[in-house]
Backbone as numpy.savetxt, mean C-alpha at the origin, in Angstrom:
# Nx Ny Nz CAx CAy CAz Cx Cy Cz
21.04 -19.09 24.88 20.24 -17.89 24.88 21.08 -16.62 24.88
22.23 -16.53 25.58 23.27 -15.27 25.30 23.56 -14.51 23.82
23.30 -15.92 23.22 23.43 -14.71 21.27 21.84 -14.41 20.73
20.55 -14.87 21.29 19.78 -14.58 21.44 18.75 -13.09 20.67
18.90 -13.06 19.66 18.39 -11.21 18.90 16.75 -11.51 18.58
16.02 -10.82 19.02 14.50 -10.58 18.78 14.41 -10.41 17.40
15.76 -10.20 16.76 15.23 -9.53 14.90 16.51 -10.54 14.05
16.35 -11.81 14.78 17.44 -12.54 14.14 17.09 -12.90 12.19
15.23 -12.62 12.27 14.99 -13.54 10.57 15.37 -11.74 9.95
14.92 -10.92 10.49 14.56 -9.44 9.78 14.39 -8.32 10.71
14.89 -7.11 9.90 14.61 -5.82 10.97 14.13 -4.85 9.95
12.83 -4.82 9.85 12.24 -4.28 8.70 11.58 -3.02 9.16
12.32 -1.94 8.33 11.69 -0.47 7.94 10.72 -0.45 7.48
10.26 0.66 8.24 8.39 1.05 7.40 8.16 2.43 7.30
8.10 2.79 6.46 8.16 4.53 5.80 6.66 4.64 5.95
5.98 5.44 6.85 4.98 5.85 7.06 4.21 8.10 7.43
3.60 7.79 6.06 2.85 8.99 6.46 2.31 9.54 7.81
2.85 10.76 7.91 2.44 11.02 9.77 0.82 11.05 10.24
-0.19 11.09 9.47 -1.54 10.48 9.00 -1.90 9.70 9.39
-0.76 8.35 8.99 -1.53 6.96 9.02 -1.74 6.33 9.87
-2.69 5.89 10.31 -2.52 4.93 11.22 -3.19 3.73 10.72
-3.53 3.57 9.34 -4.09 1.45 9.07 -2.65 1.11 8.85
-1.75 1.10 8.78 -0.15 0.54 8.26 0.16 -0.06 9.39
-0.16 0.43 10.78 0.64 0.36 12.07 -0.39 -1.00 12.40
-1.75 -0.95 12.20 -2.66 -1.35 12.49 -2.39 -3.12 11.91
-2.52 -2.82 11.10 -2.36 -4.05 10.12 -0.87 -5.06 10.69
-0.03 -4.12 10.46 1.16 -4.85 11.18 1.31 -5.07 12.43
0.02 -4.58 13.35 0.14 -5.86 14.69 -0.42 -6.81 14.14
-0.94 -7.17 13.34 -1.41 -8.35 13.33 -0.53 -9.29 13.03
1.09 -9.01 12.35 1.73 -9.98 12.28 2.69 -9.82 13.03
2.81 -10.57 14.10 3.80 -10.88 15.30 4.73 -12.19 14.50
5.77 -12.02 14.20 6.40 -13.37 13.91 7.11 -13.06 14.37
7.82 -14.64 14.89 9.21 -14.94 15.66 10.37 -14.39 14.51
11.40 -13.95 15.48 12.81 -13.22 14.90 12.33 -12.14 13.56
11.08 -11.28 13.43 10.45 -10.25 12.67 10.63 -9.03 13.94
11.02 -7.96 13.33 10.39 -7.24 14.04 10.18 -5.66 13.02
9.31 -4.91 13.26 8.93 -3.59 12.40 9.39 -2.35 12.83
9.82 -1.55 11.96 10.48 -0.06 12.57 9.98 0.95 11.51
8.73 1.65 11.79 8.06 2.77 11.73 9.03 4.17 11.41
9.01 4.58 10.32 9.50 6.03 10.26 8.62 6.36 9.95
7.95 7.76 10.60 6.81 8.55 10.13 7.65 10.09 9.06
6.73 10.35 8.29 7.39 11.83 7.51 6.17 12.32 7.61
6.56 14.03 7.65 5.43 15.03 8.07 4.05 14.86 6.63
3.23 15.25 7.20 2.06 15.61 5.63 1.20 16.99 6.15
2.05 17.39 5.30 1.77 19.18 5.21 0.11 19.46 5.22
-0.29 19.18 3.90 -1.76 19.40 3.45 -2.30 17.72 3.93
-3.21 18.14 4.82 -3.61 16.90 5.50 -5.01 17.57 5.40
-6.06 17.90 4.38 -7.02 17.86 4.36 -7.46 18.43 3.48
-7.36 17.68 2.45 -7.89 17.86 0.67 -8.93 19.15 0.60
-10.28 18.67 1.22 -11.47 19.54 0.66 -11.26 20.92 1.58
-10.94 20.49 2.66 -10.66 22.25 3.11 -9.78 22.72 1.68
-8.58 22.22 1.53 -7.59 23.02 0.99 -8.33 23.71 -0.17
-9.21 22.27 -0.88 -10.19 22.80 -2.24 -11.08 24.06 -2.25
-11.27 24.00 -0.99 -12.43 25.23 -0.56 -11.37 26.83 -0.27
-10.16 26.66 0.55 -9.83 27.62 0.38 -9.19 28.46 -0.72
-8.82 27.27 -1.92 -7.90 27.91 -3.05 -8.85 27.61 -4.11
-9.55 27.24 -4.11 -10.67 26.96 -5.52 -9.99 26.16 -6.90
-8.76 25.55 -6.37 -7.78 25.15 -7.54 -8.53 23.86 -8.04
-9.20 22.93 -7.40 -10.10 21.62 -7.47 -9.17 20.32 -6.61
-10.13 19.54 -6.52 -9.30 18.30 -5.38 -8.10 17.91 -6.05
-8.32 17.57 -7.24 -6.89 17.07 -7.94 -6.05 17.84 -7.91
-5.68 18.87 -8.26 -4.33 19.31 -7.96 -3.84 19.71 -6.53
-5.12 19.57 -5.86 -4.64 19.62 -4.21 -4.02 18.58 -4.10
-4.21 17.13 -4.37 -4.05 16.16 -4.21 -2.33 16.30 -4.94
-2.21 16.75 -5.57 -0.65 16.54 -6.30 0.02 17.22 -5.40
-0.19 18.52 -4.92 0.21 19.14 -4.22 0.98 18.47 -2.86
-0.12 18.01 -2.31 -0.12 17.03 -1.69 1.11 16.01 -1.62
1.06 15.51 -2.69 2.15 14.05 -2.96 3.72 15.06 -3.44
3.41 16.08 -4.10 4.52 17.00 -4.07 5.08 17.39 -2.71
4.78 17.96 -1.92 4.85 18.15 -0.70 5.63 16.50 0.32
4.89 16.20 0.34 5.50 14.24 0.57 6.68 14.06 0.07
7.11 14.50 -1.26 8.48 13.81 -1.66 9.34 14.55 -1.05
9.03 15.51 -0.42 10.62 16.67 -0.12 10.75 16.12 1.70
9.53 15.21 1.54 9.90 14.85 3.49 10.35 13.44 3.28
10.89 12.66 2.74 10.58 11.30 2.70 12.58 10.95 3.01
13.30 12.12 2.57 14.91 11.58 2.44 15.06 11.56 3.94
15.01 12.30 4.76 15.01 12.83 6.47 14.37 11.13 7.26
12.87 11.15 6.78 12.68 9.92 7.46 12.84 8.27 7.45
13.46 8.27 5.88 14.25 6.96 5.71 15.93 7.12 6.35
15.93 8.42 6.31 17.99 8.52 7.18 17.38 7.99 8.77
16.23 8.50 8.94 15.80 7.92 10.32 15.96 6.51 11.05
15.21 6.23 9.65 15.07 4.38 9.87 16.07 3.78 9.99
16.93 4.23 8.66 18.44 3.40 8.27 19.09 3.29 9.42
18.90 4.51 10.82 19.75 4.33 11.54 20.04 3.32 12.49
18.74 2.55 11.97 18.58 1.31 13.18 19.14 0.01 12.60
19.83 0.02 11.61 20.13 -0.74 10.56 19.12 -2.07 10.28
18.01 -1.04 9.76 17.28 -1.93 9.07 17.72 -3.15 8.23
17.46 -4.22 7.97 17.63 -4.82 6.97 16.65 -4.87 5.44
15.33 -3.89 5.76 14.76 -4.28 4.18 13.72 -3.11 4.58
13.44 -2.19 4.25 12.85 -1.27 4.02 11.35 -1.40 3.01
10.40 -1.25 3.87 9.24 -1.03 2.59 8.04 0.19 3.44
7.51 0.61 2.32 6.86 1.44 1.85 5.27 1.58 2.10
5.19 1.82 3.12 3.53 2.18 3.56 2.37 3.31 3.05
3.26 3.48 1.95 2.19 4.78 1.86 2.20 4.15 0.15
1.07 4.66 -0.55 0.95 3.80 -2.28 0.78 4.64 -3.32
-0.22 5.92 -2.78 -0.04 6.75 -4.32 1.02 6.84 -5.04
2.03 7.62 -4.14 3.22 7.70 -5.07 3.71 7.20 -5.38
3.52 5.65 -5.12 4.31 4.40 -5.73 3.89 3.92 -7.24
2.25 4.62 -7.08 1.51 4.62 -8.94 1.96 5.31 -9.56
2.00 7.03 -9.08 2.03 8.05 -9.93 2.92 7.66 -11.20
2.52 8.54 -12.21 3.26 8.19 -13.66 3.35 6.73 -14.02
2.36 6.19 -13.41 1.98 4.85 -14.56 3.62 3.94 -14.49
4.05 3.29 -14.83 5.51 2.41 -14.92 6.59 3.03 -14.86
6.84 4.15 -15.58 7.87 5.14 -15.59 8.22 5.87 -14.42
6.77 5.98 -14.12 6.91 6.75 -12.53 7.29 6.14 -11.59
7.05 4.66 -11.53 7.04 4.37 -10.49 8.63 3.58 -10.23
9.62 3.32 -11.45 10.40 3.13 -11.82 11.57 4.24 -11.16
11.02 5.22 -11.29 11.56 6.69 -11.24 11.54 7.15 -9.74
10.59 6.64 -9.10 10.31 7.03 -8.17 10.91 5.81 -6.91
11.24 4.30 -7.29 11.64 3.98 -6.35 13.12 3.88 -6.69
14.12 4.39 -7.77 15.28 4.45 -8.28 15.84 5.27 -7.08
15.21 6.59 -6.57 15.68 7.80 -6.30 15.53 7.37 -4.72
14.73 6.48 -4.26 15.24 5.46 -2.93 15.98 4.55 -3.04
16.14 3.89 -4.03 16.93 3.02 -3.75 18.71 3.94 -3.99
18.85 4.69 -4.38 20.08 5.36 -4.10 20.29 5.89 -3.17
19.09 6.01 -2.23 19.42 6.40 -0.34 19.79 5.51 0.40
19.20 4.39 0.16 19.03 3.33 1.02 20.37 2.51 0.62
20.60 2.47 -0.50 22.28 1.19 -0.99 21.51 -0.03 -1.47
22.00 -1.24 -0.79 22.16 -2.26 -1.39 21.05 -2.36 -0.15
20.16 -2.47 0.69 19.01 -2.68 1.54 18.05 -3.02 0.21
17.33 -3.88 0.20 16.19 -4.42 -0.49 14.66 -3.07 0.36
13.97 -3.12 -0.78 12.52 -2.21 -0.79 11.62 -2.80 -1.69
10.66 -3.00 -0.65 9.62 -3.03 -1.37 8.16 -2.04 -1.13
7.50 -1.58 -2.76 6.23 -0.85 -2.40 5.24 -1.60 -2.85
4.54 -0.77 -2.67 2.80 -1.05 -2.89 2.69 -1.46 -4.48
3.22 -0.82 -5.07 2.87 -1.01 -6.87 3.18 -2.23 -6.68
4.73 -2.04 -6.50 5.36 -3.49 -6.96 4.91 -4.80 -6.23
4.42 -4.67 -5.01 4.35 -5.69 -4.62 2.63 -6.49 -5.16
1.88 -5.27 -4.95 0.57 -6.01 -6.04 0.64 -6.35 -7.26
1.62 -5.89 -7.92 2.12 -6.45 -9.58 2.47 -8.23 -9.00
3.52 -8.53 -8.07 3.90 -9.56 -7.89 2.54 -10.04 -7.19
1.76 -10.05 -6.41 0.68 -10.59 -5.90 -0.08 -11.25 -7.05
-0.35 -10.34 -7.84 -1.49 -10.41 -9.18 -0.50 -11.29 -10.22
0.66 -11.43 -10.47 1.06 -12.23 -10.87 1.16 -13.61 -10.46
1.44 -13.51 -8.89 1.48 -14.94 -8.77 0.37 -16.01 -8.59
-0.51 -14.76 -8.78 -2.13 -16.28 -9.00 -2.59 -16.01 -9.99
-1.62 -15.27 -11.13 -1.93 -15.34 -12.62 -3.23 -15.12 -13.44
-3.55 -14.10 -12.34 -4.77 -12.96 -13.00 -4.15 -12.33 -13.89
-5.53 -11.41 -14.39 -4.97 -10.69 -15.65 -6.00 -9.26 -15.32
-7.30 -9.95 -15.15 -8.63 -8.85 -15.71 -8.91 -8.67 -13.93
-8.89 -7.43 -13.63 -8.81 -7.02 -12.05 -9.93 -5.32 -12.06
-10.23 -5.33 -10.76 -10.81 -4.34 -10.31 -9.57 -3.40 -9.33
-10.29 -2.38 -9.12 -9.64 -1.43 -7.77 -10.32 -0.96 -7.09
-10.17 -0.75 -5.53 -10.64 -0.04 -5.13 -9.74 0.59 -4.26
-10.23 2.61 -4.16 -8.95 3.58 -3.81 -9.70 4.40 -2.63
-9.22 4.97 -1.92 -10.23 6.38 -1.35 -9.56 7.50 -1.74
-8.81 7.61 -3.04 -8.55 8.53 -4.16 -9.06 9.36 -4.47
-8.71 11.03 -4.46 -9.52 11.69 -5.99 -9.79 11.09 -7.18
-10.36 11.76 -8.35 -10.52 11.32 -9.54 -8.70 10.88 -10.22
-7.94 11.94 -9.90 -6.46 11.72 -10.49 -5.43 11.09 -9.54
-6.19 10.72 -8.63 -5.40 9.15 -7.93 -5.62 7.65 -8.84
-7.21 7.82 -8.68 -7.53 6.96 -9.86 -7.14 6.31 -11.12
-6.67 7.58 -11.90 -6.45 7.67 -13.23 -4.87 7.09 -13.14
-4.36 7.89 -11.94 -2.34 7.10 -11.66 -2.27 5.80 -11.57
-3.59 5.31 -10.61 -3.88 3.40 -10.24 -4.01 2.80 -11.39
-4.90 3.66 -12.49 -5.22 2.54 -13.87 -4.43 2.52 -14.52
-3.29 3.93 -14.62 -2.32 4.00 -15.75 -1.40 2.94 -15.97
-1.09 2.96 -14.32 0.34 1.19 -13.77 -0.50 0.01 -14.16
-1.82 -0.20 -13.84 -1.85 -1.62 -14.25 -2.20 -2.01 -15.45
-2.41 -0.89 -16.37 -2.86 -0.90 -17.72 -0.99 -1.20 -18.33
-0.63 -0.10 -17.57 1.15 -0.38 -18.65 1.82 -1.70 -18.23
1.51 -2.25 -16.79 1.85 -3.65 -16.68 1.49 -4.75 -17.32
0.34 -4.35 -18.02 -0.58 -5.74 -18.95 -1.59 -6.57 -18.10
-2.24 -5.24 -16.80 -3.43 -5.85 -16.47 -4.88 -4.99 -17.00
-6.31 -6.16 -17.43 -7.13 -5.35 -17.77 -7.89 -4.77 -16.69
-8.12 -3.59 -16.00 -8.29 -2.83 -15.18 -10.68 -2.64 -15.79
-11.20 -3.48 -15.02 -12.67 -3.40 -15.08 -13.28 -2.27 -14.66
-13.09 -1.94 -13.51 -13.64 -1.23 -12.99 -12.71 -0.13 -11.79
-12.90 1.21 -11.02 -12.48 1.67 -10.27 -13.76 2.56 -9.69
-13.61 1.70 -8.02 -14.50 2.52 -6.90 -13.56 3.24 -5.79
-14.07 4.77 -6.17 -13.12 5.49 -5.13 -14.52 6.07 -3.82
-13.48 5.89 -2.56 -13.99 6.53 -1.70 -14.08 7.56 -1.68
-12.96 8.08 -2.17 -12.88 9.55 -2.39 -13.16 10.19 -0.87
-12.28 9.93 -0.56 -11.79 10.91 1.24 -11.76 11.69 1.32
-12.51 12.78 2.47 -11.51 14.31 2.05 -10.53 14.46 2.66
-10.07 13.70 3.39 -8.46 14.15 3.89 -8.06 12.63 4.12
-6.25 13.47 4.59 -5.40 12.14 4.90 -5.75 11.10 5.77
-6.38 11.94 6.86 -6.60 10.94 8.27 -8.29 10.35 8.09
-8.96 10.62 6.96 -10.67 10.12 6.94 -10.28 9.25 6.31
-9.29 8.61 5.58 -9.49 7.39 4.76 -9.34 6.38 5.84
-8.57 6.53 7.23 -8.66 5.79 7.88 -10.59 5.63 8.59
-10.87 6.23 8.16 -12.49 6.21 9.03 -13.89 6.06 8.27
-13.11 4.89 7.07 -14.06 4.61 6.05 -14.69 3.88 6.70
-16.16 3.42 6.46 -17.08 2.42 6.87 -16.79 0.97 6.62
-16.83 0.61 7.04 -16.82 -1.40 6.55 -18.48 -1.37 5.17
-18.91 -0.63 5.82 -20.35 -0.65 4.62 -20.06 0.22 3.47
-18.65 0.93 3.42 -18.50 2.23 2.34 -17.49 1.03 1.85
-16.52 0.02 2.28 -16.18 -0.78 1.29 -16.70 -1.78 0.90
-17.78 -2.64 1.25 -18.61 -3.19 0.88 -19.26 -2.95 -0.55
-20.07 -1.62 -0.45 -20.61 -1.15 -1.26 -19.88 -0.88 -2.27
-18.30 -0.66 -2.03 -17.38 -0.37 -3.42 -17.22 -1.68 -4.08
-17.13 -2.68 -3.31 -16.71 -4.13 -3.70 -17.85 -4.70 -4.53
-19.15 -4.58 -3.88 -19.65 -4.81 -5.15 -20.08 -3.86 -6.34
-19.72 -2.90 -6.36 -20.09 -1.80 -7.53 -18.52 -2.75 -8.54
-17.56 -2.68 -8.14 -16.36 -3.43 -8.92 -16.79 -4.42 -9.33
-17.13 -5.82 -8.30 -16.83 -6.93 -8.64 -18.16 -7.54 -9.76
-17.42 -8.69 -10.60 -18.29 -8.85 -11.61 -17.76 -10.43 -11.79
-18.48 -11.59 -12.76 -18.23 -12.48 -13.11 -16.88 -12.08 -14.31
-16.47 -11.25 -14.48 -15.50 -10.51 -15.49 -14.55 -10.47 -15.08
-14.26 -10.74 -13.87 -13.01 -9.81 -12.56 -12.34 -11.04 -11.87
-11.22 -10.98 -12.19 -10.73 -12.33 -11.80 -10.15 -11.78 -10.28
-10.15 -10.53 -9.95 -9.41 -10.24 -8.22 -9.64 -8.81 -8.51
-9.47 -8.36 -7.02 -9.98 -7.12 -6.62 -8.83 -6.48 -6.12
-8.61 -5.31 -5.99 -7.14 -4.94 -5.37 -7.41 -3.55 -4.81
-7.44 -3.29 -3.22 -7.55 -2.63 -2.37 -6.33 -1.58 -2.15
-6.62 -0.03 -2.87 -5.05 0.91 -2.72 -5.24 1.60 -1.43
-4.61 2.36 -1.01 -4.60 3.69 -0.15 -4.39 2.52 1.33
-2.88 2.98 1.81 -2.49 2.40 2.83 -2.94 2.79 4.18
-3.98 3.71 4.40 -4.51 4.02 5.47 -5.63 3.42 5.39
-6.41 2.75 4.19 -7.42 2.21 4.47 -7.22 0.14 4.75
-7.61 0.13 6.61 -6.94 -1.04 6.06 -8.37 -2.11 6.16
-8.24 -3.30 5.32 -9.34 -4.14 4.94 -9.31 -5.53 5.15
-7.94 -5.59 6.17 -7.25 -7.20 6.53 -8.68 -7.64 7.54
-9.51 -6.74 8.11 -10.35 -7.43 8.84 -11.47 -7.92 7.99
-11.82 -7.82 6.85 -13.18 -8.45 5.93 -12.48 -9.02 4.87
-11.25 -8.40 4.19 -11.36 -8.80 3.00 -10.78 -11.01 2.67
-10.41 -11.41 4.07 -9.98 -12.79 3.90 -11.38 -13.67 4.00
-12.60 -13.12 4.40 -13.93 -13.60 4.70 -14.48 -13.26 3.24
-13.89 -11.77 2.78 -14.97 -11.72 1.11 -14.39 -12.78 0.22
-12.92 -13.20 0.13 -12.56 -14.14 -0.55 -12.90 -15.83 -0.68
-13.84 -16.09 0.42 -14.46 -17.50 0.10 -16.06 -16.86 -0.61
-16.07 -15.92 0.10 -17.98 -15.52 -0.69 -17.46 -15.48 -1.82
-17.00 -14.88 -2.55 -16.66 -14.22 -4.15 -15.69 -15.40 -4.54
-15.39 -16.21 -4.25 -14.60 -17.43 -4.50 -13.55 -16.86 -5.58
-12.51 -15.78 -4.99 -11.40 -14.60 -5.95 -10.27 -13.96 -5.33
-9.24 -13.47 -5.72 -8.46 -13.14 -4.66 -8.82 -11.31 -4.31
-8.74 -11.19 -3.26 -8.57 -9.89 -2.54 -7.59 -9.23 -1.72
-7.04 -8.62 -2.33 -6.15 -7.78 -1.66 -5.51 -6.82 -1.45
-5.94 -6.51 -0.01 -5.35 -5.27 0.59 -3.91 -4.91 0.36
-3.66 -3.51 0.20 -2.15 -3.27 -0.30 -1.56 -3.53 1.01
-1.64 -3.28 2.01 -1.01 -3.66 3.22 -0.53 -5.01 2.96
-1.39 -6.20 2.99 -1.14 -7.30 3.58 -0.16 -7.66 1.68
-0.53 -7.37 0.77 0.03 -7.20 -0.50 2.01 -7.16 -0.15
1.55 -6.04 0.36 3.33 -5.05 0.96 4.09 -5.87 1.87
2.96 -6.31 2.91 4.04 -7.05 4.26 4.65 -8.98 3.29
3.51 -9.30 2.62 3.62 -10.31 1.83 5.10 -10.02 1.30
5.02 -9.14 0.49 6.14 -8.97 -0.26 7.96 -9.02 0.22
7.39 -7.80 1.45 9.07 -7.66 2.28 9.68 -8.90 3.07
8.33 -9.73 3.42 8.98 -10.57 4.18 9.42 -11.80 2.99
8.39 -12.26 1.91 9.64 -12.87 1.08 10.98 -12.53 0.48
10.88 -10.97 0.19 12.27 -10.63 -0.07 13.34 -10.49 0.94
12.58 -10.90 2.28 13.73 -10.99 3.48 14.24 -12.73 3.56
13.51 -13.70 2.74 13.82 -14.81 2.56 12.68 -15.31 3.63
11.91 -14.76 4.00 10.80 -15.57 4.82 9.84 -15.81 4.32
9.63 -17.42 4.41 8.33 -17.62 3.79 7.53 -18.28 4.54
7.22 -17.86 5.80 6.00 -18.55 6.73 4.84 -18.63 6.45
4.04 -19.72 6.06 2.67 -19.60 5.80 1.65 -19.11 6.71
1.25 -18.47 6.33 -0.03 -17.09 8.00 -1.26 -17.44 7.31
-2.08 -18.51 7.78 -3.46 -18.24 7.95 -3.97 -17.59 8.64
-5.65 -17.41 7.98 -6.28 -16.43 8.19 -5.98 -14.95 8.28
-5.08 -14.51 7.08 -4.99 -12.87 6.86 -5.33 -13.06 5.28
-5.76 -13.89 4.76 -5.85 -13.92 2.93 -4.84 -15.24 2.70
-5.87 -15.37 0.99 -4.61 -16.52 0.34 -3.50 -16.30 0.11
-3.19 -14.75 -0.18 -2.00 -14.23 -0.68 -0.44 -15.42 0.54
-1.04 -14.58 1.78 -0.17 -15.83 2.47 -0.30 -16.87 3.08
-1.39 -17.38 2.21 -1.95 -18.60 2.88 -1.26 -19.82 1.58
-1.01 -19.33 0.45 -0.78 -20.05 -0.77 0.51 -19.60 -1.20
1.27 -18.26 -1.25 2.64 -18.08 -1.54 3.56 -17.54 -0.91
């Protein structure tokens, strides 16, 4: 017991909006032996869309860019944060900006981390639902976001340039950072089935504050399809690229099957 380390499998970074709280949420739920999680929060300036809309008359969407503009100039400060604990694998709790600009963007956008971070492995939200949706070899998928209209349009652009057919998109459409956490279980319900169709081979849940690990492993025997939350999508992801592959029932098939 003297060489003994609580973070002997992984010591995994989590880049989190100062907003969020479904990211934190979600990841108690996975307690694994020799895992452990390290939270960097970065500030969010404009933390409330429709006020902002109301005071500048500019419209939600470009508040919303504003927004994610604002986000990128805080994000170098709170990954130097994390690194200092010498993380071993860094991923990404927050998802718009992991869409924005469709493939290019998002290419672009995790290049300019991965030259902070070194040789530390990252994983985000895009990428890791690209690999989700690949590995149960869907094609024709739904979304659901609590997005503006041009969050939306960033979600369809990536899975359209990846070579998925994108059916449908139900946005909650939040007015701020911290209400997407205080969506209804009946406001995603109601999105799930406005999406889902005999057409739709899986459903895919964006916006990392909204989290859906508590219904969406129960909608997946009703709808007999995969569902998944970008959270449980993300933690899926880092912990195989940390070389862990523990099978976790009851959070979804995602890690119940890969």
């Amino acid at each position: 017991m003297d060489n003994y380390q609580v973070a002997r499998r992984a010591r995994i970074g989590v880049l989190i909006p100062s907003t969020n709280t479904g990211v934190e949420y979600d990841l108690q739920k996975f307690a694994l032996d020799g895992v452990t999680w390290h939270p960097s929060r970065f500030w969010i300036e404009i933390r409330n869309w429709a006020d902002e809309n109301r005071k500048t008359g500019e419209g939600i969407d470009n508040v919303f860019e504003r927004f994610l503009e604002a986000m990128r100039g805080e994000l170098p400060g709170a990954i130097s944060q994390v690194l200092s604990a010498k993380v071993s694998h860094l991923m990404l709790g927050m998802s718009a900006e992991t869409f924005w600009g469709g493939m290019s963007g998002n290419i672009e956008f995790e290049s300019a981390i991965k030259q902070q971070i070194g040789e530390i492995g990252l994983t985000t939200g895009a990428g890791a639902t690209r690999d989700a949706l690949q590995a149960f070899g869907v094609r024709t998928i739904s979304v659901i976001t609590p997005y503006p209209p041009v969050g939306d349009s960033n979600v369809r652009r990536f899975f359209d340039e990846i070579g998925f057919q994108v059916k449908g998109i139900a946005s909650l459409n939040s007015p701020s950072a911290t209400a997407i956490a205080e969506s209804g279980i009946s406001e995603v319900m109601d999105a799930v089935r406005k999406v889902d169709g005999d057409d739709v081979d899986a459903i895919v849940q964006c916006g990392t504050n909204l989290s859906t690990l508590d219904i969406f492993p129960t909608l997946e025997h009703w709808l007999q399809k995969p569902l998944l939350p970008i959270n449980v999508a993300t933690i899926w992801r880092a912990l195989r690229n940390c070389g862990i592959n523990d099978k976790i029932t009851g959070k979804g098939r995602l890690l119940e099957e890969f």
